[in-house]
MARPA-257556 format. One record per residue (C-alpha): residue number from 1; x, y, z. Coordinates in Angstrom, 3 decimals. Layout:
<atoms>
   seq          u          v          w
   NUM          X          Y          Z
...
</atoms>
This chain:
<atoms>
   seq          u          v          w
     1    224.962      5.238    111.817
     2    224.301      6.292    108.188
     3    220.992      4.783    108.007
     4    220.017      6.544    111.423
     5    221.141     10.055    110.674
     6    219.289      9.032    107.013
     7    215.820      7.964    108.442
     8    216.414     11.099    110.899
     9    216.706     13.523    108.109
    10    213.330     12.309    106.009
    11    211.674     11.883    109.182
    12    212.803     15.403    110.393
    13    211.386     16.744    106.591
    14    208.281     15.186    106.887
    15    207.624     16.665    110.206
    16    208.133     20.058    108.341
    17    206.082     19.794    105.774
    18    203.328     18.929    107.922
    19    203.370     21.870    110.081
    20    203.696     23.692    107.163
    21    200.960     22.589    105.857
    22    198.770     22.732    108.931
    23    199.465     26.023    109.343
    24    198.224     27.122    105.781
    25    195.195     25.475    106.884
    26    194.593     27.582    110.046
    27    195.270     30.546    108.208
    28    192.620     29.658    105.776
    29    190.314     28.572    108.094
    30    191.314     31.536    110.098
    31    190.436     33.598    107.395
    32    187.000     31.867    106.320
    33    185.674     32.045    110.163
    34    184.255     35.086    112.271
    35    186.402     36.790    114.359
    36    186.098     37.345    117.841
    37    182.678     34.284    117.233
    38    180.158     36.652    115.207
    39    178.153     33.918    113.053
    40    178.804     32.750    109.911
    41    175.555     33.728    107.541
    42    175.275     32.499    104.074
    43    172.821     34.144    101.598
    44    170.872     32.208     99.293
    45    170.240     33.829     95.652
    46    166.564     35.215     95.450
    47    163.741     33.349     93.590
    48    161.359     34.603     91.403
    49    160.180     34.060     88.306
    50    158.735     37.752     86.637
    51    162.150     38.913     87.358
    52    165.636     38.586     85.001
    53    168.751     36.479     86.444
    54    170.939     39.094     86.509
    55    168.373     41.003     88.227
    56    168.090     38.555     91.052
    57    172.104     38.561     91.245
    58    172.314     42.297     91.739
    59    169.472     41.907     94.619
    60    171.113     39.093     96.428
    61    173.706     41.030     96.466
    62    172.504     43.801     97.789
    63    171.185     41.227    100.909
    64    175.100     40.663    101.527
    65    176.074     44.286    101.645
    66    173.199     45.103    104.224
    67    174.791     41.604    106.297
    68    178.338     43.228    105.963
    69    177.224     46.561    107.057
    70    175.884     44.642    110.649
    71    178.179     44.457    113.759
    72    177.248     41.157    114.868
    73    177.568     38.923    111.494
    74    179.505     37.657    109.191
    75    179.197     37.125    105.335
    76    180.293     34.399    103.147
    77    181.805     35.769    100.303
    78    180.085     34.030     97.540
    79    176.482     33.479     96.852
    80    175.002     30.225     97.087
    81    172.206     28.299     95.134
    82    169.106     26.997     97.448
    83    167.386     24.586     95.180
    84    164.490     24.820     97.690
    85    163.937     26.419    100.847
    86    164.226     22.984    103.251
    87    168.088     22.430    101.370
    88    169.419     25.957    102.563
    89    170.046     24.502    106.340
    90    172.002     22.205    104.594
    91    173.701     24.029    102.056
    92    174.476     26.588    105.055
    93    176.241     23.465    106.774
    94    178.102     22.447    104.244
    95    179.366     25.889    103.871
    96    180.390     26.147    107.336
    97    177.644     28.799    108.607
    98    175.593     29.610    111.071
    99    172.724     31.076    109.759
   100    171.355     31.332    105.994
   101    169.105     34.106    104.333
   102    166.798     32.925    101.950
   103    164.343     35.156    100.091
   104    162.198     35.565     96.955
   105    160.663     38.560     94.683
   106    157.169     38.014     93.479
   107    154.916     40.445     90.971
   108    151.670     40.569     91.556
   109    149.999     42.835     88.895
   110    151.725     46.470     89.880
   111    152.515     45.227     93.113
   112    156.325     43.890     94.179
   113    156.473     40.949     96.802
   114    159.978     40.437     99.074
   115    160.263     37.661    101.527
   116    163.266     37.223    103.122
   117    163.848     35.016    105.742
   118    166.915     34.077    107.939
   119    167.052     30.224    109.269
   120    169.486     29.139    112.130
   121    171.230     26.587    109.794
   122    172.123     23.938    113.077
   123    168.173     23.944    114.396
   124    166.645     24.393    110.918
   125    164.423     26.645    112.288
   126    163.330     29.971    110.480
   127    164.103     32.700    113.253
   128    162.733     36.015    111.888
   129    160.581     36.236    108.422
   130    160.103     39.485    106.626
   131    157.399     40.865    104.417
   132    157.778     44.109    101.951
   133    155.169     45.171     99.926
   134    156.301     47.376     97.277
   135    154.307     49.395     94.001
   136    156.321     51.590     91.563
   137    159.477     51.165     89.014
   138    161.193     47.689     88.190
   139    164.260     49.770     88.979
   140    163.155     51.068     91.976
   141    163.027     47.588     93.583
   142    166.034     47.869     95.421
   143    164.612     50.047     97.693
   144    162.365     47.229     98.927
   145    164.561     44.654     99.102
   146    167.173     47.204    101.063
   147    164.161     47.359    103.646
   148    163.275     44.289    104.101
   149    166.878     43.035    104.889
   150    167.829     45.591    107.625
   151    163.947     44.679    108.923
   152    165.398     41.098    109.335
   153    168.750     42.094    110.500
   154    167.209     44.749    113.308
   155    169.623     47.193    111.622
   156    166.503     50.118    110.815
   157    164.767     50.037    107.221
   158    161.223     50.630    108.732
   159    160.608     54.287    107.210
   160    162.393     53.596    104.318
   161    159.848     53.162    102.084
   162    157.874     56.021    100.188
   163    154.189     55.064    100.030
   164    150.810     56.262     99.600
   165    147.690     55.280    101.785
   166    144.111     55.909    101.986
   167    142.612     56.029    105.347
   168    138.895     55.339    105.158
   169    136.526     55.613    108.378
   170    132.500     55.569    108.511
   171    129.458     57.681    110.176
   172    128.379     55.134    111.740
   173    131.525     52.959    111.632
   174    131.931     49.296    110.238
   175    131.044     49.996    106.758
   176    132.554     47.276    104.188
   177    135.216     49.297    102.376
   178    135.797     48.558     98.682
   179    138.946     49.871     96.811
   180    138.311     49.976     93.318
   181    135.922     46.981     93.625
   182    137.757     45.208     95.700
   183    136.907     44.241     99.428
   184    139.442     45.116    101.650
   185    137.650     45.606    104.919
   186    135.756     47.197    107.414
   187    136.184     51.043    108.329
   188    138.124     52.581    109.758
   189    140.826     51.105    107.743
   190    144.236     52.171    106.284
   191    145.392     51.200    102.528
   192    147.916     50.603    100.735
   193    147.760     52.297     97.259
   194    149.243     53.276     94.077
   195    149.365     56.738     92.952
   196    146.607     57.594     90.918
   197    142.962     57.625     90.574
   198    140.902     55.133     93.048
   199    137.153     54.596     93.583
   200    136.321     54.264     96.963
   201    132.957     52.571     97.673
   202    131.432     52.233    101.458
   203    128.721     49.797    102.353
   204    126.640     49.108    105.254
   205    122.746     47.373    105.015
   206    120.327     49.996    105.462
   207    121.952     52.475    104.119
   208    122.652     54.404    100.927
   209    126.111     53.304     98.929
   210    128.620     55.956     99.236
   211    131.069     56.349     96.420
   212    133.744     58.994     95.732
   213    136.318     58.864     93.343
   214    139.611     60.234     94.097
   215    143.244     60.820     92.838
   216    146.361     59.686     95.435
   217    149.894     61.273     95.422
   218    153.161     59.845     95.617
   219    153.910     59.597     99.607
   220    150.669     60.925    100.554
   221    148.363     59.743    103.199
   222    144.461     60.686    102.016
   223    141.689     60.359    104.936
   224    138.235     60.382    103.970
   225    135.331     59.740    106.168
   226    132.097     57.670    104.626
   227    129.007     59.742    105.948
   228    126.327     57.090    105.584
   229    122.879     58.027    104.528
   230    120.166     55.442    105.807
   231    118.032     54.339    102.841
   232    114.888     55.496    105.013
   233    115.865     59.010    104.549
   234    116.217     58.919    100.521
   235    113.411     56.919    100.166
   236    111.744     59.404    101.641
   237    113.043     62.474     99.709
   238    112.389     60.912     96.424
   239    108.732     60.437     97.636
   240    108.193     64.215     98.150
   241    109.469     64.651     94.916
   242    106.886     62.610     93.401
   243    104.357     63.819     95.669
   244    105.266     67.511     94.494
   245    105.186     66.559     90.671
   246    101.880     64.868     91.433
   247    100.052     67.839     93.126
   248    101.190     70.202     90.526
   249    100.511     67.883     87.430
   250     96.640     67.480     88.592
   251     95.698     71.733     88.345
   252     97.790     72.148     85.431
   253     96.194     69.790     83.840
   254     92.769     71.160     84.318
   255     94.153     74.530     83.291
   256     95.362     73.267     80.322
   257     92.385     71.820     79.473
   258     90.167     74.545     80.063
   259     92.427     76.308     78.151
   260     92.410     74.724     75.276
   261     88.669     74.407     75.357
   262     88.770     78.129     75.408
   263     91.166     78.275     72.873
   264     88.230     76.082     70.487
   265     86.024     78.974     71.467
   266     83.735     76.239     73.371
   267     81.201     79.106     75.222
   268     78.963     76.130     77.270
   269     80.106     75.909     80.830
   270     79.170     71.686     80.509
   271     83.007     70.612     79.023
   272     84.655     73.265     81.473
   273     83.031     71.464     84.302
   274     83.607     67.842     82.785
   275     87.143     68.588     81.929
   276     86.946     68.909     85.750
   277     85.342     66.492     86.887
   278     86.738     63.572     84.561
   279     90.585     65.288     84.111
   280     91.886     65.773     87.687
   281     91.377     62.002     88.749
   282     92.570     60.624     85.422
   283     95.905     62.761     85.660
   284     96.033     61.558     89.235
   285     96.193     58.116     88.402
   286     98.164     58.148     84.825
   287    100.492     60.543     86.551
   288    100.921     58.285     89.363
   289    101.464     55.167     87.683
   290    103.834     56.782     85.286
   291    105.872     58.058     88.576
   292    105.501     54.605     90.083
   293    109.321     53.538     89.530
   294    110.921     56.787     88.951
   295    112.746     58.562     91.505
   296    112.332     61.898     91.236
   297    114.430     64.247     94.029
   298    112.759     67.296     95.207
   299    114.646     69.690     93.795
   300    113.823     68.586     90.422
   301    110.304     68.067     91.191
   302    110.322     71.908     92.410
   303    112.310     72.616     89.116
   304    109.711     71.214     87.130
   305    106.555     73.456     88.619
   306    108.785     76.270     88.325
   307    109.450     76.143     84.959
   308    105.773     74.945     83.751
   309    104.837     78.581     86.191
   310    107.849     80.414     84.451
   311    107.253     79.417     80.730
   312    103.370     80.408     81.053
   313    104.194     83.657     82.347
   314    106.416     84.971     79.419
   315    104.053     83.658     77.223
   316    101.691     85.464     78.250
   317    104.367     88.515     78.413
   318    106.088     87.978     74.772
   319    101.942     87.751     73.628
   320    101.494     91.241     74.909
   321    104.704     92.373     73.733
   322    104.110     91.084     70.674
   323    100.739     94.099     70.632
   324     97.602     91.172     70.932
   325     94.589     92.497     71.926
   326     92.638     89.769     71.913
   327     93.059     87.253     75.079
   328     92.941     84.504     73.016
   329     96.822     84.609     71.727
   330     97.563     85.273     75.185
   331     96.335     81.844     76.514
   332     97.553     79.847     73.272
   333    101.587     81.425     73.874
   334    100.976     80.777     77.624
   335    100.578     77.109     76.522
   336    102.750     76.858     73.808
   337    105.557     78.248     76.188
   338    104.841     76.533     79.284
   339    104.838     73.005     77.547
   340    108.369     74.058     76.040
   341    109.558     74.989     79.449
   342    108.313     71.593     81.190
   343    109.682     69.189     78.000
   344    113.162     71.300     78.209
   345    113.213     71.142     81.623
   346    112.345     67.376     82.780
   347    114.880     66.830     79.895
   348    117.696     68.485     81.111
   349    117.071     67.432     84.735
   350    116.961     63.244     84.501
   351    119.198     61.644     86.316
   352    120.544     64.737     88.060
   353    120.345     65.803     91.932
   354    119.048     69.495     92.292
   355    119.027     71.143     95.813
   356    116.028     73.150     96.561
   357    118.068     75.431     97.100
   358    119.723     75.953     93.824
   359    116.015     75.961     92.693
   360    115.093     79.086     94.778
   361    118.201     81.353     93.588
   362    117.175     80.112     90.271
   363    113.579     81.839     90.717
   364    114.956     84.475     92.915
   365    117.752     85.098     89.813
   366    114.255     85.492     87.685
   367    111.923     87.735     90.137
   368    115.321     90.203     89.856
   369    115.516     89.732     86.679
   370    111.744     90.367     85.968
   371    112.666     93.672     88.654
   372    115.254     95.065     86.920
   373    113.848     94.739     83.189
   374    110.608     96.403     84.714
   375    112.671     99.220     86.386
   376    114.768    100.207     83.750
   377    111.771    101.512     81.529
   378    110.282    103.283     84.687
   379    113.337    105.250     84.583
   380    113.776    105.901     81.129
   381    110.596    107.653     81.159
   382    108.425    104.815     78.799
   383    105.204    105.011     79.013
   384    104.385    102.294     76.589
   385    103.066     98.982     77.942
   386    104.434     96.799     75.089
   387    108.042     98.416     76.270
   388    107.112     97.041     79.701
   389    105.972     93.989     79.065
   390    109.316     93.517     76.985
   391    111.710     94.470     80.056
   392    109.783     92.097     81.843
   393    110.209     89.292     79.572
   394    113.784     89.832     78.637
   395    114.549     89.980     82.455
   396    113.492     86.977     83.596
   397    114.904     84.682     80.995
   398    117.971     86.794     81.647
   399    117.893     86.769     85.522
   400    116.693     82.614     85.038
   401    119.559     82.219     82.643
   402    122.358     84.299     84.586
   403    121.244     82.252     88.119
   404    121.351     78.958     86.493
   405    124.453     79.351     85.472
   406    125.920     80.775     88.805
   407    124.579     78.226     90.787
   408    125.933     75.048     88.673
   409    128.451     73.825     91.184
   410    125.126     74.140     93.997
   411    123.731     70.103     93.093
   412    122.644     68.199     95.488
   413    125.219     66.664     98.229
   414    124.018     64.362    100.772
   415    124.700     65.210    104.276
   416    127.932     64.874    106.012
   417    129.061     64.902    109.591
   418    132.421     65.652    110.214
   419    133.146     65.028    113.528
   420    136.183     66.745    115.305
   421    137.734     64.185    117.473
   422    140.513     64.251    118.922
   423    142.584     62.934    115.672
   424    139.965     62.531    113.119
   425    139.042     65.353    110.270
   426    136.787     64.645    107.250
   427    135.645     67.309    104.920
   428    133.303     67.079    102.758
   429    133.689     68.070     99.203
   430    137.673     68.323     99.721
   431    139.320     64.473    101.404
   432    142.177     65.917    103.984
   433    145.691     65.266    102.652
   434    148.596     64.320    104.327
   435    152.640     64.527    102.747
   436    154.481     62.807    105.466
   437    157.278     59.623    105.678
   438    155.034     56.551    106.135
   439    155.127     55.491    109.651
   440    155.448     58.989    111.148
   441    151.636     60.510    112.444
   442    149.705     63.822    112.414
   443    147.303     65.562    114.591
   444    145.149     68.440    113.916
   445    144.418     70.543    117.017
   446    141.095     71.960    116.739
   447    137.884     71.144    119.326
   448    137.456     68.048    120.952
   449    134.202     66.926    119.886
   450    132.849     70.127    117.165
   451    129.783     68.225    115.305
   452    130.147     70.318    111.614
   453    127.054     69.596    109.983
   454    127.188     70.754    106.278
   455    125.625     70.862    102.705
   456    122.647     71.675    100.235
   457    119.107     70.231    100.390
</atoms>
């Protein structure tokens, strides 16, 4: 009876202990799985090489708050270590979850990579992958990496970004768009930039390049619109220029030659009529050939004759200021001036685009100036020519001067179209900027399809 109510006892204690101890276990395990059967998801630790370890800890982490913050899932507590992207299934297993969030953080120049990417851990299969693209402030790169998780959880993070763009279209569209050298496609397209300055360069076979530099804001959106210029049409322009320069460089020529023949007191009339004869067609063709491969614009081939006209006259007018009264020191200032005038002139205006029309409030600047320094003696009562001849002079160079300077900002500018659609504005000088959250869009209400055409020739 002893041994009975012994081996009762110990068997009665070991029964105990083992309920006991089972119970422990479902409390653990109670407290390790989802209530109510939300998954399980484990997060992986974030790769990447450009950035510090305790970096990547502080990121991961910041994976597992945006998980904890979800109705609908469940966090591990602690971090885990996926030695490559095929283990985490496994490692997920082993852990007891459901799902597993695996992710890296590349650096691409300025530019911030996140991938995240949550895998069903009992398939294997990756069920939603996320992409962030981010530029700005090593510090700033939890703003990213906030995104990009709620994009993979559903939970929002799609206008949480601050970015800049530059929306690009074309006249005709299709034009190759290059950022800054780069290809990045065909217009219209929408870019992805840092703040700062960017060259935009548009491209289409036929047709003039179009270039414009220009300088992006923090969350701004800048739309700019590519007015192509076929290469027919500025072909064409720099060919009047030449043929302008030409037909003024053959009777100037002649007259410069006669003068000087008249300045060597030559009386015969046989060199006049030789200089003639044998000057005009060998200007014409050493003129020509000279112009062959230059590219001369019309405004600077109008520029030109004007100042070879302009610099003649006030030689001739500081001459008879000056009290000559012979005609010889007329013609030899006249010459002298207007061979300044033409070297100053073709020198200041290489390489530069002039509008005709800056070149006709130039000359109109001078024929008031000329006006005014002729008037001015009228009414003072002078009845000496020199005093005349004077206001003249000093007028025009004045009037010249004064109108060249007015008129700097009036170069030339190629045509643009801005069309008026129903979304689309392009200006010309001035690209149209936009301060908005990214993701959100603008309209402009003005008249469905104004044509604005616009700019100096």
């Amino acid at each position: 009876m002893r041994l009975s109510f012994g081996f009762l006892s110990a068997f009665l204690a070991i029964g105990l202990a083992l309920c006991i101890s089972a119970k422990a276990d479902a409390q653990e395990l109670a407290s390790a799985s989802p209530k109510g059967g939300e998954p399980l998801v484990l997060v992986c630790r974030l790769s990447g090489g450009d950035l510090p370890v305790s970096g990547l800890e502080y990121l991961s982490e910041l994976v597992q708050q945006e998980v904890t913050r979800t109705e609908s899932l469940v966090v591990v507590k602690d971090l885990a270590t996926c030695a490559r992207p095929n283990s985490a299934a496994v490692t997920a297993r082993a852990a007891g979850a459901h799902k597993v969030i695996t992710g890296r953080v590349a650096l691409l120049g300025d530019l911030y990579l996140v991938e995240l990417a949550l895998v069903d851990a009992d398939l294997g299969l990756t069920e939603r992958r996320e992409e962030v693209e981010f530029i700005g402030e090593l510090r700033d790169l939890r703003v990213p990496v906030r995104t990009a998780a709620q994009r993979l959880l559903g939970t929002g993070g799609r206008t949480s970004l601050s970015e800049s763009f530059i929306h690009i279209s074309s006249s005709p569209p299709g034009a190759r768009v290059l950022l800054n050298g780069l290809l990045e496609g065909r217009a219209p397209i929408r870019v992805r930039v840092a703040p700062g300055d960017h060259r935009i360069e548009a491209i289409i076979p036929g047709h003039a390049i179009w270039q414009q530099d220009v300088n992006v804001k923090r969350n701004e959106t800048l739309s700019l619109n590519a007015a192509m210029v076929e290469a027919a049409q500025t072909a064409h322009r720099k060919a009047d220029g030449r043929f302008v320069l030409l037909t003024f460089s053959v009777p100037y020529a002649v007259a410069f030659s006669w003068g000087a023949l008249y300045m060597g007191k030559v009386s015969s009339e046989r060199p006049y009529i030789g200089a003639f004869l044998v000057g005009a067609p060998t200007t014409y063709y050493v003129v020509s050939r000279i112009m062959e491969k230059s590219e001369i614009e019309v405004g600077q081939a109008w520029m030109t004759v004007s100042s070879g006209l302009w610099g003649a006259a006030w030689g001739m007018m500081g001459a008879g200021f000056s009290g000559f009264d012979a005609p010889r020191p007329y013609f030899g200032l006249s010459m002298a001036a207007s061979s300044v005038a033409l070297s100053a002139t073709i020198s200041m205006t290489a390489g530069r685009d002039i509008s005709r029309k800056r070149v006709s409030l130039i000359n109109l600047g001078g024929f008031l100036g000329s006006a005014i320094g002729l008037g001015i003696p009228y009414l003072l009562n002078q009845d000496q020519e020199q005093i005349y001849l004077g206001g003249l002079l000093a007028g025009g160079v004045i009037g010249s001067a004064t109108a060249i300077n007015a008129t700097s900002g009036l170069d030339y500018v190629s045509q643009e179209e801005v069309v008026l659609g129903p979304i689309q504005v392009t200006p010309l000088m001035t690209p149209m900027r936009e301060v908005r959250s990214p993701g959100t869009q603008g309209k402009v209400s003005i008249a469905y399809g104004a044509t604005v055409t616009y700019g100096f020739y």
